[in-house]
N, CA, C and O atoms as a printed pandas DataFrame, in Angstrom:
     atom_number atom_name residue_name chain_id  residue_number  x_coord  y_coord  z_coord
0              1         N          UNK        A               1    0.847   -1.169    0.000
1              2        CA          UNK        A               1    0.000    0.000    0.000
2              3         C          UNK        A               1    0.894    1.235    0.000
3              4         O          UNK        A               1    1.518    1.473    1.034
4              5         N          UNK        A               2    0.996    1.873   -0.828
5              6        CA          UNK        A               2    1.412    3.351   -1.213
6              7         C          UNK        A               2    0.694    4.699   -0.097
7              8         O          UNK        A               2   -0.497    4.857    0.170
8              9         N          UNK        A               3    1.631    5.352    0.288
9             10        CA          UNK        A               3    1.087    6.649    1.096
10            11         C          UNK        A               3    0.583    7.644   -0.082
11            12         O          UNK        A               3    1.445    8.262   -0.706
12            13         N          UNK        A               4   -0.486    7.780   -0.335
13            14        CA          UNK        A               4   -0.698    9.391   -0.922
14            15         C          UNK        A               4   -0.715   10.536   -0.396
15            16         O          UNK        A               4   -1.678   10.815    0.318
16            17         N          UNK        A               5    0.258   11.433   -0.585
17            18        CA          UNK        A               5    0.201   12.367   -0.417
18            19         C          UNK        A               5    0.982   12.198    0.886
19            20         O          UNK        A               5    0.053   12.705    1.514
20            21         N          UNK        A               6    1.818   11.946    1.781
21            22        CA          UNK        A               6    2.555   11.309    2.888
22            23         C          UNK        A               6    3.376   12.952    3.615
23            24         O          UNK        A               6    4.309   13.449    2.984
24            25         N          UNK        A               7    2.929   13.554    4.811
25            26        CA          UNK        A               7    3.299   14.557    4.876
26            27         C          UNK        A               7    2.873   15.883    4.685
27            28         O          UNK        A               7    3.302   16.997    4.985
28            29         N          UNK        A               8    1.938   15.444    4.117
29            30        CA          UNK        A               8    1.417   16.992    3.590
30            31         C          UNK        A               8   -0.761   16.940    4.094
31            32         O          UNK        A               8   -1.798   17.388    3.605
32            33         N          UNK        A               9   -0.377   16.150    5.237
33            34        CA          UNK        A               9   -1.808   16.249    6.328
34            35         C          UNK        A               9   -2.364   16.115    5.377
35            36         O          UNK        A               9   -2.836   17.148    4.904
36            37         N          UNK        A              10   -2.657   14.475    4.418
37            38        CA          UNK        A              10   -3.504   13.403    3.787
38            39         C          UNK        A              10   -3.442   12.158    4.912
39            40         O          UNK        A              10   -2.479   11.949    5.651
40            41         N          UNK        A              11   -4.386   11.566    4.885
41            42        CA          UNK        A              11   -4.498    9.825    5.571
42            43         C          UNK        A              11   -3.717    9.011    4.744
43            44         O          UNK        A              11   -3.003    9.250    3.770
44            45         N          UNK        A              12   -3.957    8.192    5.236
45            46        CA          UNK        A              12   -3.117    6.957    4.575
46            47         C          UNK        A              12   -3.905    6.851    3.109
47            48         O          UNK        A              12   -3.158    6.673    2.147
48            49         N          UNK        A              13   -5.222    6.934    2.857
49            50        CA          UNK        A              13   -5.888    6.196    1.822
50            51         C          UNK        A              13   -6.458    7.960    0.924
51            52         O          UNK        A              13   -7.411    8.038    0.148
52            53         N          UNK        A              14   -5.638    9.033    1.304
53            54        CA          UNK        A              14   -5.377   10.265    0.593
54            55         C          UNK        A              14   -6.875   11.821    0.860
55            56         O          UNK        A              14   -7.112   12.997    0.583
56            57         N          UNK        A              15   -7.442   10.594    1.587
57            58        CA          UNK        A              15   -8.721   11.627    2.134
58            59         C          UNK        A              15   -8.444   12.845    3.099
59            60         O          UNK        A              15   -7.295   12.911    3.536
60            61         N          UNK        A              16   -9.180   13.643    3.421
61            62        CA          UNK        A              16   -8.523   15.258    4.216
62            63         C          UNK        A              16   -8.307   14.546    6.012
63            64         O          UNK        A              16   -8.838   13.648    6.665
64            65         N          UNK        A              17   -7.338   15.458    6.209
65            66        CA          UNK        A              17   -6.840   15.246    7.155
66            67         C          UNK        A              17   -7.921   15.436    8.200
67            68         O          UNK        A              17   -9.045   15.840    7.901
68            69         N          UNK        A              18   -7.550   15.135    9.429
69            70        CA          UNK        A              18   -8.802   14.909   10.584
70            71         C          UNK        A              18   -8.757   16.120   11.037
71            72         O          UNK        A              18   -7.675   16.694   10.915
72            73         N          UNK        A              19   -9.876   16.851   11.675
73            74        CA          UNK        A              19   -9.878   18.102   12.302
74            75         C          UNK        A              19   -8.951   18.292   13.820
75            76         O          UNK        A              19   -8.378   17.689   14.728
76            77         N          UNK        A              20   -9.221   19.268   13.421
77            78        CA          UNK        A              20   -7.988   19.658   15.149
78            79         C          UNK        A              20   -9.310   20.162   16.307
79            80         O          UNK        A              20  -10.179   21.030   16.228
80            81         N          UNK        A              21   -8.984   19.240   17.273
81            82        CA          UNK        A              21   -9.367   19.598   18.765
82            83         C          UNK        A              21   -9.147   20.486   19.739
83            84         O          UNK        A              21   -9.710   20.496   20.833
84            85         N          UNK        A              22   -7.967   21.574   19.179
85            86        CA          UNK        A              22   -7.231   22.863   19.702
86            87         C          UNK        A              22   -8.263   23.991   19.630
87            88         O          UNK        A              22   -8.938   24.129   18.610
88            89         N          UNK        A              23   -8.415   24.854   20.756
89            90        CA          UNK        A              23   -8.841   26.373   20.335
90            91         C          UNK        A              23   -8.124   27.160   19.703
91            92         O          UNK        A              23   -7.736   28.127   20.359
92            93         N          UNK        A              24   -7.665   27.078   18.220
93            94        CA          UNK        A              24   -6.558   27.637   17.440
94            95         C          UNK        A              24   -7.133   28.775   17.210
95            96         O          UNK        A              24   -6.815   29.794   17.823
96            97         N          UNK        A              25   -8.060   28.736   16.287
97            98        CA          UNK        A              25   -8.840   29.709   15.815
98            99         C          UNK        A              25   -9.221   31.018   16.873
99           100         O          UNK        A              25   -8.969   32.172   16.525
100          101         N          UNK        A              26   -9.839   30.716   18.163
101          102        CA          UNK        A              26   -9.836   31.791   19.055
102          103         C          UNK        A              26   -8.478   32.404   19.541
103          104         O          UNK        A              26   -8.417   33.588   19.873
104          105         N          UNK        A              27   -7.445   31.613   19.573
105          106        CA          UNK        A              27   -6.380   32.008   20.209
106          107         C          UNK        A              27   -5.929   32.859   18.936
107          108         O          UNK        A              27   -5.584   34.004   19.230
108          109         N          UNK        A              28   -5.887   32.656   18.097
109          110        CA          UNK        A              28   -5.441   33.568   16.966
110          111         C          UNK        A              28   -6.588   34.722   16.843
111          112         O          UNK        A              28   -6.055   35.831   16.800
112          113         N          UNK        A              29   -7.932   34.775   16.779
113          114        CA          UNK        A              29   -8.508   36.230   16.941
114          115         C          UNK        A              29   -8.331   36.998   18.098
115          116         O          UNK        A              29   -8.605   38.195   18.003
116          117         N          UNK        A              30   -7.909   36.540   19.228
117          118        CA          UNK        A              30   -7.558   37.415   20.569
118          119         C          UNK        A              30   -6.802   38.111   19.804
119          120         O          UNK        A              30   -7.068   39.207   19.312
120          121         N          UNK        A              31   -5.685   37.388   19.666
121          122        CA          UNK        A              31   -4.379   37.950   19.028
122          123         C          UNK        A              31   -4.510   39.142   17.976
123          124         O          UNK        A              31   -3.996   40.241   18.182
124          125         N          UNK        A              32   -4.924   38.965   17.329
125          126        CA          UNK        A              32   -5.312   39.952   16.242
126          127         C          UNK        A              32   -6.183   41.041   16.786
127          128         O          UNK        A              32   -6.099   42.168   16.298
128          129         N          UNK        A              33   -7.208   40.721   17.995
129          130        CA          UNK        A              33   -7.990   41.866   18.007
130          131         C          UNK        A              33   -7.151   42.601   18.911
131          132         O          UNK        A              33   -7.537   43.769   18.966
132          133         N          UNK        A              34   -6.125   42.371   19.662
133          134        CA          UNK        A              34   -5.247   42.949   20.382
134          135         C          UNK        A              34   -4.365   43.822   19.275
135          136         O          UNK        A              34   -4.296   45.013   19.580
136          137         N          UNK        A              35   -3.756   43.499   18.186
137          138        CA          UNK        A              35   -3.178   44.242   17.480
138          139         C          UNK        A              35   -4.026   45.100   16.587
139          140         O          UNK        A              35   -3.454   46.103   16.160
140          141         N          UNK        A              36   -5.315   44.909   16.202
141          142        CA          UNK        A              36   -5.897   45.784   15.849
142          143         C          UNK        A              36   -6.113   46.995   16.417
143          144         O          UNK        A              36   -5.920   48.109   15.931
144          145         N          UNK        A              37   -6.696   46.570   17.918
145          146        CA          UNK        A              37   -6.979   47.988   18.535
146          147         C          UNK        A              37   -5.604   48.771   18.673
147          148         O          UNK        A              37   -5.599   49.993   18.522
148          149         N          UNK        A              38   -4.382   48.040   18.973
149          150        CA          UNK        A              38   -3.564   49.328   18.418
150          151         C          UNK        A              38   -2.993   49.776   17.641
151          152         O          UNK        A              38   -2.058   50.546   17.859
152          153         N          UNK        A              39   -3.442   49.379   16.348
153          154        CA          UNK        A              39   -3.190   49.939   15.531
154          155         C          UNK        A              39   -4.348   50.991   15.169
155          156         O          UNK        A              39   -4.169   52.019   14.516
156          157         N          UNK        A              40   -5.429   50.602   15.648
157          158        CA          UNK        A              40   -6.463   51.886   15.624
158          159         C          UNK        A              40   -6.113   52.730   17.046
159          160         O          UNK        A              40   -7.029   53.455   17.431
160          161         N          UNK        A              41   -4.701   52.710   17.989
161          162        CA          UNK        A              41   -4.939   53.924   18.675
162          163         C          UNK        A              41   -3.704   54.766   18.002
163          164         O          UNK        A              41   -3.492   55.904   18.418
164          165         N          UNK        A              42   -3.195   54.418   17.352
165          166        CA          UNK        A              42   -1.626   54.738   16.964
166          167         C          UNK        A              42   -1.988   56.174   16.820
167          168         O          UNK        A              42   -1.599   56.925   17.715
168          169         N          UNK        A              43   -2.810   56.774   15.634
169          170        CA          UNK        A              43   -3.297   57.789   15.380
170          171         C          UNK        A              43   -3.208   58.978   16.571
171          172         O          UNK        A              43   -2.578   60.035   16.582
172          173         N          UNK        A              44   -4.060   58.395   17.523
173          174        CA          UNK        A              44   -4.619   59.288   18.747
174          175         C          UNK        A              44   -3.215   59.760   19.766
175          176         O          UNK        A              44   -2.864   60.840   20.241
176          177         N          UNK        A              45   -2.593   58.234   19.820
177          178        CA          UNK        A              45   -1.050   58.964   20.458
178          179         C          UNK        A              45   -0.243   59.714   19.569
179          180         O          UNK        A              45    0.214   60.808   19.898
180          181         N          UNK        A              46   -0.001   59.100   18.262
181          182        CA          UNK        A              46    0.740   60.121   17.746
182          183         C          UNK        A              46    0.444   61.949   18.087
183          184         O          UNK        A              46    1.237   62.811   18.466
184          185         N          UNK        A              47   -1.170   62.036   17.730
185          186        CA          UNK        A              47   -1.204   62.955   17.547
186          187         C          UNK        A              47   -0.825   63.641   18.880
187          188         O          UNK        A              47   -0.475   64.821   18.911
188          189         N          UNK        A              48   -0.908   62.846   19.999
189          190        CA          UNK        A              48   -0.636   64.106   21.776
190          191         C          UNK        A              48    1.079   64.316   21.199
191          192         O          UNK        A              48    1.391   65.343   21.802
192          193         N          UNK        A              49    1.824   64.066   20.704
193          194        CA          UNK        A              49    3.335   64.084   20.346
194          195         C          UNK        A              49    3.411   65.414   18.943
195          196         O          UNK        A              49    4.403   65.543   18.226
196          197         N          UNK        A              50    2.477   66.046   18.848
197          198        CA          UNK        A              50    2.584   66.365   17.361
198          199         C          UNK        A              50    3.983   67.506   17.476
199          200         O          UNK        A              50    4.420   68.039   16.456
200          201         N          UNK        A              51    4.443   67.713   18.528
201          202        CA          UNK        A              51    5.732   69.046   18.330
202          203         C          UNK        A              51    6.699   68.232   18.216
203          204         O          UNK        A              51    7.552   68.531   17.381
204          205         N          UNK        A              52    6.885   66.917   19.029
205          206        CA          UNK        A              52    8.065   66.162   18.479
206          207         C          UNK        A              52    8.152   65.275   17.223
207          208         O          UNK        A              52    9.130   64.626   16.852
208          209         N          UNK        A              53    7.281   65.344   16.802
209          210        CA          UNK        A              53    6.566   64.455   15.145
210          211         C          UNK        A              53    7.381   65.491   14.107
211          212         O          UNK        A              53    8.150   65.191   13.194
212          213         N          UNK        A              54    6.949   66.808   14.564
213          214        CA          UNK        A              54    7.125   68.105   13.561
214          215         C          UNK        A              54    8.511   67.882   13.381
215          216         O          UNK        A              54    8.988   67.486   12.318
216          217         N          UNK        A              55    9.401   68.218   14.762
217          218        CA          UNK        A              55   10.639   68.812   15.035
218          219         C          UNK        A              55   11.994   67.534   14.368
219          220         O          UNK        A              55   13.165   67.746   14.052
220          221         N          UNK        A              56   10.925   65.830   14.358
221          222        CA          UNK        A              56   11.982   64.986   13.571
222          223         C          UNK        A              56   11.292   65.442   12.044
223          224         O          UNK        A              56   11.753   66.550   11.773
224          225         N          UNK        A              57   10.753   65.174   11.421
225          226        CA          UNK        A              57   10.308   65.483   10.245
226          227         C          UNK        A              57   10.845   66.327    9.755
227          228         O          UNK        A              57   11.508   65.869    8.824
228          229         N          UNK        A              58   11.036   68.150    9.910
229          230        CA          UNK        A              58   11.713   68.892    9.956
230          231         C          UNK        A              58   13.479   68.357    9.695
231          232         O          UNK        A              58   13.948   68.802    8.648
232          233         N          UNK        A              59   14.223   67.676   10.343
233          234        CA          UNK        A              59   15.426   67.339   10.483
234          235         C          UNK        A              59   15.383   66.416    9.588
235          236         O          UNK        A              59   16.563   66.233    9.288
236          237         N          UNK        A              60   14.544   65.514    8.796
237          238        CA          UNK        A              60   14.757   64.617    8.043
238          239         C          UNK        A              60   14.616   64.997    6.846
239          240         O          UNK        A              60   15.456   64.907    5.951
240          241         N          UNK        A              61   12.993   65.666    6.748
241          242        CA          UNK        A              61   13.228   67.065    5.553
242          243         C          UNK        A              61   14.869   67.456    5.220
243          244         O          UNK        A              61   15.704   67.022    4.427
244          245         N          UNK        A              62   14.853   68.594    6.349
245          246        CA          UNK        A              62   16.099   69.217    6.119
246          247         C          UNK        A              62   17.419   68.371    5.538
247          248         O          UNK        A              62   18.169   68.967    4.764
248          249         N          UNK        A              63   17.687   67.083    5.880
249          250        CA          UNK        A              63   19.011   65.988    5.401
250          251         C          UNK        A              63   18.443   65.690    4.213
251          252         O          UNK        A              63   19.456   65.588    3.521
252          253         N          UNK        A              64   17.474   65.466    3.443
253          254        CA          UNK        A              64   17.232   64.886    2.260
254          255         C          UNK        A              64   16.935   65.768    1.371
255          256         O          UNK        A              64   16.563   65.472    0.236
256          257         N          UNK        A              65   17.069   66.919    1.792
257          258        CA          UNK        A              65   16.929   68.425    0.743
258          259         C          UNK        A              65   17.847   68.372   -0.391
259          260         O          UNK        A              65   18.506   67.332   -0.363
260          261         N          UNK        A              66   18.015   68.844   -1.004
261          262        CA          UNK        A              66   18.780   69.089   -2.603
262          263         C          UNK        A              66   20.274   69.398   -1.721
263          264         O          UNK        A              66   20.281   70.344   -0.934
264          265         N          UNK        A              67   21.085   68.847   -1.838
265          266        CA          UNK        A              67   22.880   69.209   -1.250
266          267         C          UNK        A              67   22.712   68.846    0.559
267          268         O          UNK        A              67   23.572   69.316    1.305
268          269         N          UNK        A              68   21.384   67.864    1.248
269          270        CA          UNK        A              68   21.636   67.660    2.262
270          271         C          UNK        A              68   22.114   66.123    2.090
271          272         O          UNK        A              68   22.284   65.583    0.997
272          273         N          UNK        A              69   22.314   65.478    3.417
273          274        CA          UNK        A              69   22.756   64.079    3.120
274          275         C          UNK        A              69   22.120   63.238    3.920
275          276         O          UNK        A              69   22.930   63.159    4.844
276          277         N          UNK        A              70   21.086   62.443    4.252
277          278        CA          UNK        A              70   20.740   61.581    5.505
278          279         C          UNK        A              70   21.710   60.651    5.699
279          280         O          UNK        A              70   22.083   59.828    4.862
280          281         N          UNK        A              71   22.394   60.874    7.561
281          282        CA          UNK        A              71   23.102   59.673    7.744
282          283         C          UNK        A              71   22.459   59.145    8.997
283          284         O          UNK        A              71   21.510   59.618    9.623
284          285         N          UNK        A              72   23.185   58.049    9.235
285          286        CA          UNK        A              72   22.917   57.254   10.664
286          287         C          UNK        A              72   22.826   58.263   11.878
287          288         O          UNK        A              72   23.751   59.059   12.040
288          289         N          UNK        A              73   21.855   58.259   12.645
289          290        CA          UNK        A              73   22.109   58.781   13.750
290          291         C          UNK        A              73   21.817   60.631   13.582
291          292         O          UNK        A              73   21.666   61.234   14.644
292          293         N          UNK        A              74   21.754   61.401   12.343
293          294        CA          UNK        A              74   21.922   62.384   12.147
294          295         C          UNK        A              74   20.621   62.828   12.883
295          296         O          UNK        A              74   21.069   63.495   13.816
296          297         N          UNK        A              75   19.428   62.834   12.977
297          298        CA          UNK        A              75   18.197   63.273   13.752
298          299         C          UNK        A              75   17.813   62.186   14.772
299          300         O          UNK        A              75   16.639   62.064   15.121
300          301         N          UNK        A              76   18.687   61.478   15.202
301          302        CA          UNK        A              76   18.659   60.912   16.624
302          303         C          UNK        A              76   17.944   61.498   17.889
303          304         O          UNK        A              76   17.109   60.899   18.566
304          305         N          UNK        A              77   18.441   62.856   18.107
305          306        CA          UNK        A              77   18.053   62.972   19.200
306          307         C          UNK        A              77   16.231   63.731   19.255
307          308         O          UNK        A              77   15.519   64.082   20.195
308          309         N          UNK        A              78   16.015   63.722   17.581
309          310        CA          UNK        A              78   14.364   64.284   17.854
310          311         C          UNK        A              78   13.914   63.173   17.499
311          312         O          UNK        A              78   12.701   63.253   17.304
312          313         N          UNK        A              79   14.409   61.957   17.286
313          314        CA          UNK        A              79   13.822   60.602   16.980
314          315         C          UNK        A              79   13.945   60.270   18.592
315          316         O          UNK        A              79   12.847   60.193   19.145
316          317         N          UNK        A              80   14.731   60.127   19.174
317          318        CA          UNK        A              80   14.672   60.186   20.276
318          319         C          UNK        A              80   13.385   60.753   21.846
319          320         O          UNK        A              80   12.937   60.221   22.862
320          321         N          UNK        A              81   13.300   61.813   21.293
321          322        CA          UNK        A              81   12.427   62.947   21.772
322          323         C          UNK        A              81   10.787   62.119   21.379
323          324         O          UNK        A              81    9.847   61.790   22.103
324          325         N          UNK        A              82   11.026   62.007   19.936
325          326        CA          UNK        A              82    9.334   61.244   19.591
326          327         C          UNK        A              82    8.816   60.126   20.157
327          328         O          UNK        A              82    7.661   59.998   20.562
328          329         N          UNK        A              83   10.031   58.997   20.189
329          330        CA          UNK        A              83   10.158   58.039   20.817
330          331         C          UNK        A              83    9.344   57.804   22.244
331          332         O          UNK        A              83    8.421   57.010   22.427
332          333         N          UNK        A              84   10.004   58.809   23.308
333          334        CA          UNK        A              84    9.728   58.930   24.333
334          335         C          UNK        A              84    8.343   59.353   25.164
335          336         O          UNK        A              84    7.837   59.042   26.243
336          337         N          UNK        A              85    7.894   60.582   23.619
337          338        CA          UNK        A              85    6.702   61.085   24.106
338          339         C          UNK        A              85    5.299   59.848   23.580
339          340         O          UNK        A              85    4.266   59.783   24.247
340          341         N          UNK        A              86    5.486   59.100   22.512
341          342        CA          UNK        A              86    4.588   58.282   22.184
342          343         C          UNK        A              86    4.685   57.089   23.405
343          344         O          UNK        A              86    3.655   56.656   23.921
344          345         N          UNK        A              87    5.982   56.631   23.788
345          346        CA          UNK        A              87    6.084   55.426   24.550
346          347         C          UNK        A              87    5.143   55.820   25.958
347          348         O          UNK        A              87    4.555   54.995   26.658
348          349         N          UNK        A              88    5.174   57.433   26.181
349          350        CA          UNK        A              88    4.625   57.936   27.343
350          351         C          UNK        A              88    2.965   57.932   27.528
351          352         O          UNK        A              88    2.326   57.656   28.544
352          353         N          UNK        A              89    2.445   58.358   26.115
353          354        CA          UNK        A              89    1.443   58.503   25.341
354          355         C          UNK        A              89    0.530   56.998   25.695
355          356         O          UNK        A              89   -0.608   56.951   26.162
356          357         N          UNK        A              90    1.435   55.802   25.307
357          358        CA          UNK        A              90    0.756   55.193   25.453
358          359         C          UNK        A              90    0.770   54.199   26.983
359          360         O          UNK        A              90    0.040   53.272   27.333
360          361         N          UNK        A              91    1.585   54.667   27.456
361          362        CA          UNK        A              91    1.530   54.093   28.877
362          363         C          UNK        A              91    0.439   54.664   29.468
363          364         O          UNK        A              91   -0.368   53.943   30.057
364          365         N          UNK        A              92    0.276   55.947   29.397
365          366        CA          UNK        A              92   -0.754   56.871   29.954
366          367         C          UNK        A              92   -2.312   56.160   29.609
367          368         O          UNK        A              92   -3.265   56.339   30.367
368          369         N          UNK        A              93   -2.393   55.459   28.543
369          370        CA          UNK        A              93   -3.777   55.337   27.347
370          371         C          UNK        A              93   -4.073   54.308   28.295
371          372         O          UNK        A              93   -5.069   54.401   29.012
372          373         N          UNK        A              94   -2.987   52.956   28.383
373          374        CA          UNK        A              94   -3.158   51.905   29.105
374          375         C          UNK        A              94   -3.367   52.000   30.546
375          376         O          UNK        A              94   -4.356   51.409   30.981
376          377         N          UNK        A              95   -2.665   52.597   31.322
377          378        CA          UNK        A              95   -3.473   53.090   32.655
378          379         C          UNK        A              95   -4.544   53.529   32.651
379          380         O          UNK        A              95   -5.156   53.004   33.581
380          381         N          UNK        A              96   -5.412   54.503   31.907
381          382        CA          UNK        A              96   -6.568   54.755   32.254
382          383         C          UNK        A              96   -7.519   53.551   31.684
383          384         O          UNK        A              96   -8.551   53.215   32.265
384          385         N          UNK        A              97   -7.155   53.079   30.749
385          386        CA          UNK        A              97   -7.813   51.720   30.145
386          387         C          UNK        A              97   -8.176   50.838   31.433
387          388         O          UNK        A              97   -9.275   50.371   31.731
388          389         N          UNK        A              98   -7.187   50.754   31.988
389          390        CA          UNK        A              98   -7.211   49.637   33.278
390          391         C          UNK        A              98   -8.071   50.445   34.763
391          392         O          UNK        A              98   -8.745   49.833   35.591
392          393         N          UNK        A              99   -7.867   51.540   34.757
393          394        CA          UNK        A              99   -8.853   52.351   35.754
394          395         C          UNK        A              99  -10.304   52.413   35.334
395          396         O          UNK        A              99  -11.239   52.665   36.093
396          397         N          UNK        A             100  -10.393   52.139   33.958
397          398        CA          UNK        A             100  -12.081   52.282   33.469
398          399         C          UNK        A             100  -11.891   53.612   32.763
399          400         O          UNK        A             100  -12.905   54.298   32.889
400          401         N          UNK        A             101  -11.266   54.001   32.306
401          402        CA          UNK        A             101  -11.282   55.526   31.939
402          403         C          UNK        A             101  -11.275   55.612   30.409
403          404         O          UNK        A             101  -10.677   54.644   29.938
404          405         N          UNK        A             102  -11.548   56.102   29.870
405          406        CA          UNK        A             102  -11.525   56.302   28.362
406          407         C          UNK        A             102  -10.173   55.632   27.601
407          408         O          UNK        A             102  -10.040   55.728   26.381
């Protein structure tokens, strides 16, 4: 007797493989609805950051201008600056999340 299909989740006699008994499916939409919602808050923090958004943009503008040069590290420290205020942004979002708060 020949395997059909051997490996590639066929039976022995080439019919569909047996169903799975795992909560796969839910464990994978948690997952996703967790990355959805933040990707629908991204917006809202960015925007509490908008002077440090400006002030790297500005510096990256400015290096990629006609005779500027972008290098490593060159707007670091307002990448830096943005960094900090979004990471803050959203610590803040998640505490009140967990207090009941908007």
């Amino acid at each position: 007797m020949t395997l059909l299909g051997a490996g590639r989740g066929r039976t022995q006699h080439g019919g569909a493989p047996k169903c799975r008994k795992e909560p796969l499916m839910s464990t994978n939409r948690a997952l996703w609805g967790r990355v959805r919602s933040r990707l629908r808050a991204f917006p809202e923090h960015l925007a509490v950051c908008g002077a440090e958004a400006t002030a790297y943009g500005r510096c990256v503008q400015a290096s990629t201008a006609p005779g500027g040069r972008l290098r490593k590290d060159l707007c670091a420290q307002e990448f830096e600056a943005l960094r900090s205020c979004f990471a803050a942004a959203v610590k803040k979002s998640l505490e009140g999340s967990r207090q009941g708060g908007p």
